[in-house]
Structure formats: structure tokens, C-alpha cells
N, C-alpha and C positions, 0 to 999 in steps of 0.2 A: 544517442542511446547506444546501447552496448548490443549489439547483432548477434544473432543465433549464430549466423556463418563462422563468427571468428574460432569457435568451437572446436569446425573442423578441423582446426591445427591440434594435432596431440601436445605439441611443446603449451599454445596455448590456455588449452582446459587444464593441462599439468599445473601451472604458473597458478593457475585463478585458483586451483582447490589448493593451491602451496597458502598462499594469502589467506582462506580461511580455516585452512586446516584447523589453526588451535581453537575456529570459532564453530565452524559445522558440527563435526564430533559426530558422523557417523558412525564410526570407529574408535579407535583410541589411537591406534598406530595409523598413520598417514603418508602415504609415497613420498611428501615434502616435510621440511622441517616444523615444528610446531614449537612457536615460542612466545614467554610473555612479553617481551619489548616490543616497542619502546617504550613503552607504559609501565606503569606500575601496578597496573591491574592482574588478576591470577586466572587464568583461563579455569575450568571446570574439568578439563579431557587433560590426562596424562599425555605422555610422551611417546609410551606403546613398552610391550616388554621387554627386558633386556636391551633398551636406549639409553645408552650415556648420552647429556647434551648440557655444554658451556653456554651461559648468556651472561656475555662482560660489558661495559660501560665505563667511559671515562665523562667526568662530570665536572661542572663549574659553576660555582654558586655567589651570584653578591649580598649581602646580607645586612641591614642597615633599622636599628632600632632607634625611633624619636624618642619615647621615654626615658631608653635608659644612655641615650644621648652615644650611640659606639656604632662602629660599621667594621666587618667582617667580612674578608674573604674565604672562600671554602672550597677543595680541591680533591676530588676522590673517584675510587675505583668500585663500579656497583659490581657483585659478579651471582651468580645463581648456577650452581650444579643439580643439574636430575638428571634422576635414573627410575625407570620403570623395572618394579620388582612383581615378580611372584604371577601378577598378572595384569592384564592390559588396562584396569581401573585404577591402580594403587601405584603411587608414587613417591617417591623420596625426594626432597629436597632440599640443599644449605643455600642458604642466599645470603648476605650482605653486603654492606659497604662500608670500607676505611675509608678513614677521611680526615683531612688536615684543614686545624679551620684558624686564622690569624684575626683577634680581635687587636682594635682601635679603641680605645676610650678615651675619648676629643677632650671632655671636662678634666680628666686626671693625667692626660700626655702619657698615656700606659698603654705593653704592646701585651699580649699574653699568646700564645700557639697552643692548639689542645691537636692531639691528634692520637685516635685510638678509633675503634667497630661502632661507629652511631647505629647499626643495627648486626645483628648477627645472630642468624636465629637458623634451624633445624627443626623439620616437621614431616608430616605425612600424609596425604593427598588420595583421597579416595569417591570413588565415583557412584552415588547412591542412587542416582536417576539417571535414565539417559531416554528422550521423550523420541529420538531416531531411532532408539530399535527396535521398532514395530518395521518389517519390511513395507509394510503396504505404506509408509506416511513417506520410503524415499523413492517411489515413483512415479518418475517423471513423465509429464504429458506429450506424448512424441506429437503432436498434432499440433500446439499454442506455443510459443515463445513467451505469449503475456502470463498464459496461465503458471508456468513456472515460473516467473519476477514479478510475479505483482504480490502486495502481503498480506497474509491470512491471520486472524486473528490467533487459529492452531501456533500459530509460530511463535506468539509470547509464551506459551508453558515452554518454561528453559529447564537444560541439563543443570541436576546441581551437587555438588561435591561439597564435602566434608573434610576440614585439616585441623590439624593438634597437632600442637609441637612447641618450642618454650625456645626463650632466650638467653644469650649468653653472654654475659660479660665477665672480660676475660681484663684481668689485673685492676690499676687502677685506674678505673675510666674516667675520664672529668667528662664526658657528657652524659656519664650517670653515676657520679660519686655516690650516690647512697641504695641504688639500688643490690639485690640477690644475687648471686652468681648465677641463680636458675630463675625464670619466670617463667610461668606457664601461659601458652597464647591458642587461640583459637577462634578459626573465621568458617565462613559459608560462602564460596562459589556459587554465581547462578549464569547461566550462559541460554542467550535466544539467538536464534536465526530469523532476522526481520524477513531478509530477502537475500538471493543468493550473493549477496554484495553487500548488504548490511549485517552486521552484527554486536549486540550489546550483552555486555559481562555488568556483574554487579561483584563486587564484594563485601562483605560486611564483617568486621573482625573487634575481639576484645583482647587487648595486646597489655603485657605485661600487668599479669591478676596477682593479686595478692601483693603488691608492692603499694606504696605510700602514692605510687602517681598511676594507678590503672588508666587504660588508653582505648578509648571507644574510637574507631574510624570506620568509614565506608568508601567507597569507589565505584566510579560509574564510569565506563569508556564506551565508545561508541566507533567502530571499525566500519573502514570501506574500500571495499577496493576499485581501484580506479578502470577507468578502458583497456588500456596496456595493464595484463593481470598481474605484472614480474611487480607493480607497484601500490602499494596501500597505504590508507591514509588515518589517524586518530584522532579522537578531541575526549579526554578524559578530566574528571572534575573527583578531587579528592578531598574529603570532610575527615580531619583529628580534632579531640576534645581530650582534652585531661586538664589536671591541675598544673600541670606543669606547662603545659603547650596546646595550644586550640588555634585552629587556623581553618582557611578553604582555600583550595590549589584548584587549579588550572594549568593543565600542559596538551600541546598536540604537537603531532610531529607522524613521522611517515617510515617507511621499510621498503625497501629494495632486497626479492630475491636474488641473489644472484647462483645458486643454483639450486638441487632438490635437498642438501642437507646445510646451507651457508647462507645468510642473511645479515645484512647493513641494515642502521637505523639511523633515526637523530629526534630528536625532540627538545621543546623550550616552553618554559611556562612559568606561572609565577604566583603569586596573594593578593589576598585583597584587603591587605591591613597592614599597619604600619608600623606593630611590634610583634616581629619584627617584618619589616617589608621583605621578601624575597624574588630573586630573579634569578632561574636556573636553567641550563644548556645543557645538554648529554648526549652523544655518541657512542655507540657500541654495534656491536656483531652476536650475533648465535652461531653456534657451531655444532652438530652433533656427528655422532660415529652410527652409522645405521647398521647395528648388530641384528636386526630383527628376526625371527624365523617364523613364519607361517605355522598352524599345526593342522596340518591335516588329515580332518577325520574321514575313517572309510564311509563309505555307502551305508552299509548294514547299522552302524552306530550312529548316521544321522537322523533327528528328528523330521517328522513331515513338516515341507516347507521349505527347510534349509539349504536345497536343493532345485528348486526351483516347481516344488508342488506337485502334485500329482497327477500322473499323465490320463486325458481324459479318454473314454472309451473309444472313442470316433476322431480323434486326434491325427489319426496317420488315413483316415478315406478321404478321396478326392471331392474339393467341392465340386457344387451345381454350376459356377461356370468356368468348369472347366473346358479346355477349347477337345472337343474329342479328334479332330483332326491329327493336334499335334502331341496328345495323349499325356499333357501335363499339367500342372495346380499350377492355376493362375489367380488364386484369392490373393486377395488386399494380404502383404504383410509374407506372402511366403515366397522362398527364392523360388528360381527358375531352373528346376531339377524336373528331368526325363522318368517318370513311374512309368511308362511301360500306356501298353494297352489294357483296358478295365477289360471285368469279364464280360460283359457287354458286347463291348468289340469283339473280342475272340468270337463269339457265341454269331456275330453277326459273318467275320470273314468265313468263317466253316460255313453259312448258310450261302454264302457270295458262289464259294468254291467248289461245294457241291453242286449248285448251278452252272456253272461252266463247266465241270465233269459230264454232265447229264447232256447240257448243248453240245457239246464238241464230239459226243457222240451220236450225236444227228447229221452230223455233216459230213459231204461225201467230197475226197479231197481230188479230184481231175488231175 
């Protein structure tokens, strides 16, 4: 089991909330990087404002259809550019991947190479729920270790985000000879925190509308991070339907921080059918530039709360066991700071002190 203690290392807790950064979403901007690999899945939390961040991949695909009797190699570069604009929910995105793909056709002894953007697409990313920013839902139980890892039902209502944005095919593409130069596309992010080491993303998207081959998909990945926090682990399952291509995928694979803005991956997965059978391998890194700036608002323009709530009336008097001897607050939870003598004391040494005034003037010194 994963120990309270290990916490106490600040590199530690850093490490563990770097790993769910993209999944928690307390926030939007995150002291570590926050990115979708290895997966294909789209996180729901932007990147934070003014964040540029690279996620590249090199990829290897073998490809092998019984009907149409050919097998295919396939070799390319995934890559995804974001930036957080304007404000810490809304995000910009281009993502695709070029790809070279060399068919076989065994019955005709024919080679063919296609190689041009199997996807290539520009869109926009914004945050329409976020069920953490209620302060009171991220307080933690300083008392239970279990009570903060064990899972609560609360924890299925997930963050969920909204994208729009359209596809681009640029010249002539032979893996989509007939489609638009523009397609319009459009998905829904949903993101839960099971437990502070679990977390599940959905996506569900309608890709390429208005074209002869519209593209219904979904995606489900399921994140964890491991004991050592610098490491996390995936298992994701991907559903495409169209006229043109209908499949279900299966990839897991894993991420190594290696530090607060720099991230390795790897992942491998594959079909579960045989036109065409697929078995795919990938490698890549995230990289971002952590431009971010805080905004901070004064006092006078904060709302109540935001600040840590309002100071109660009786907040700063001494409790009831307090030690009167050593004239300090020794309740559960507060530090061990000198206030002085209460008025009490006073009130009692002046009656002390008048009394030896009064005796010492009885006394007749030989």
C-alpha cells in the first residue's frame, strides 16, 4: 500500500500530483507538466495560461488485412501543440500525425507507399464544469489516510470540457482521396478522480461531419500511478465506426516524469479483427515552457472565502486548557507561541504583590 509518510518528501507529493496533474484538475495550471500521452485520450483541464507545451511520438504499425489478402507497414510521427489562451479553461490545439505506410498485395505482387497527415486537425478546448472548485470538496482529512484513498461515489461526477475544431487535408491525400479540405469535428471530455491514484477520462467525438464517411468514436482510458509517484501506468480502449473504417483498439503503456515540465512515455496495443488486424508501438516525450504568471488579486477585491474565510470572533482568546503556568495556547492544532499572561493573572499577581507589600511591612529587620 502506498504510505501517508512518503508525502513527507516535498520531491515526492510533487512527483504524485505531476502524474495526475492532467487527471485531478484542481486547477488548470499545475506546478508539473500536464499532458495527454501516452494515450490517445484528451484530458478535460487545459494546460494553464499562457503555456506553450510539445507532445511528439514516434510510432510503428504492422498492418495485415485477410480479405483483402495485403500487409502493410506503417511509420510516423504523432505530435500535438498547446497553448493556453485568454484564460486558464480555454485551450488551443493542432495535433496530428504524418505517416508513411508501404502496402503488399501478396495476390497481384504489387508495392504501393502512401505517405501524407492520416490525421490533422486544429480545434479549441474549453472547460464548462469543473466539480473541484467547490473549496470545501478539496479538503483533506488530516486525521485518516484511508479516508482520503478510499472512493466515494462524489468522485464519479467528472470535470467536462467542450472542443470544436475541423480537419485538414492538405493536397492530395490518398488516405482520404475524396474527402473536403475542411471537415468540421466535435467531441466531449469527461474526466473523474476514482481515488487519488485513479483516474478515468472518457471521450466521445463526431469526426469528420458533412463528408461521405462521418466518424463516430469514443475512448476510455484509465490512469494510475504507481508507489514511486516519478511513474504512471494506462490501459485505454478505443471504439471508431464509419463507412469507411470501424474497429476497437486496445493500448496500455506507462510515463516517466522526469522532471516538473519533461515527460517520457511508451505504449503498445492493437484489434480485435482481422480487416485489417493491427499491432502498434509508440514512444514519445511532452515538453512544455512554463510561462505562467499568477494573478494576484488584493484583499479588498477578494470574495469571502477566497482567502481562507472569515475570522471568527473568539478566534485569537486562549483556550480552557491552557497551561496558566506557562501562559500559552496549548489546544489540539495550534502552535506553541508565548501570549503573555491573561488578565486574570495580572489581576491575581497585583493581589500576590500587595500582599507582600503589606507583610513586609510588619516585619521588624534586627
Amino acid at each position: 500500500m502506498f504510505r501517508a509518510v512518503e508525502l513527507k518528501n516535498p520531491k515526492n507529493a510533487l512527483f504524485l500530483l505531476a502524474l495526475l496533474a492532467p487527471l485531478l484538475g484542481i486547477c488548470q495550471y499545475t506546478d508539473v507538466i500536464n499532458s495527454n500521452r501516452p494515450g490517445l485520450s484528451v484530458s478535460a483541464y487545459a494546460v494553464g495560461k499562457g503555456v506553450p507545451q510539445l507532445e511528439l511520438g514516434f510510432s510503428y504499425e504492422k498492418r495485415d488485412h485477410a480479405d483483402l489478402n495485403y500487409d502493410s507497414n506503417l511509420y510516423g510521427m504523432d505530435f500535438s501543440v498547446r497553448y493556453g489562451l485568454l484564460f486558464e479553461t480555454l485551450e488551443l490545439n493542432w495535433e496530428g500525425t504524418y505517416q508513411n505506410q508501404n502496402i503488399t498485395y501478396k495476390s497481384l505482387d504489387y508495392n504501393e507507399s502512401r505517405t501524407n497527415f492520416s490525421r490533422n486537425r486544429f480545434g479549441v478546448k474549453y472547460l464548462v464544469f469543473d466539480p473541484y472548485k467547490d473549496p470545501e470538496r478539496n479538503k483533506p482529512n488530516l486525521y485518516s489516510w484511508k479516508a482520503n484513498n478510499k472512493f466515494l461515489f462524489k468522485n464519479l461526477i467528472p470535470a467536462i470540457s467542450v472542443y470544436a475544431g475541423a480537419n485538414f487535408v492538405i493536397g492530395d491525400n490518398p488516405f482520404y482521396p475524396t474527402d473536403p479540405t475542411v471537415s468540421p469535428r466535435a467531441m466531449v471530455a469527461t474526466q473523474s478522480r476514482l481515488t487519488p491514484r485513479f483516474v478515468l477520462i472518457s471521450n466521445i467525438s463526431y469526426d469528420r461531419i458533412a463528408t461521405d464517411d462521418p466518424e463516430l468514436g469514443y475512448t476510455l482510458s484509465l490512469s494510475h500511478a504507481l508507489r514511486n509517484p516519478k511513474w504512471s501506468v494506462f490501459l485505454e480502449n478505443q471504439g471508431v465506426s464509419s463507412d469507411r473504417y470501424s474497429d476497437v483498439l486496445l493500448r496500455g503503456g506507462g510515463a516517466y516524469l522526469v522532471n516538473e515540465n519533461f515527460q517520457v512515455d511508451a505504449n503498445l496495443g492493437g484489434s480485435f479483427k482481422d480487416s485489417p488486424s493491427r499491432l502498434f508501438v509508440s514512444v514519445g516525450a511532452s515538453y512544455r515552457l512554463d510561462l505562467h504568471k499568477d494573478i494576484l488579486i488584493p484583499i479588498e477585491d477578494q470574495k469571502a472565502g477566497e482567502n481562507g474565510g472569515a475570522i471568527k470572533k473568539n478566534s485569537m482568546r486562549k483556550s480552557k486548557n491552557t497551561k496558566k503556568s506557562k501562559g500559552r495556547n496549548t489546544a489540539k492544532g495550534a502552535e506553541d507561541i508565548d501570549l503573555g499572561p491573561s488578565k486574570k493573572d495580572l489581576k491575581r499577581l497585583k493581589k500576590k504583590e500587595k500582599k507582600k507589600i503589606s507583610s513586609d511591612k510588619g516585619v521588624i529587620d534586627f
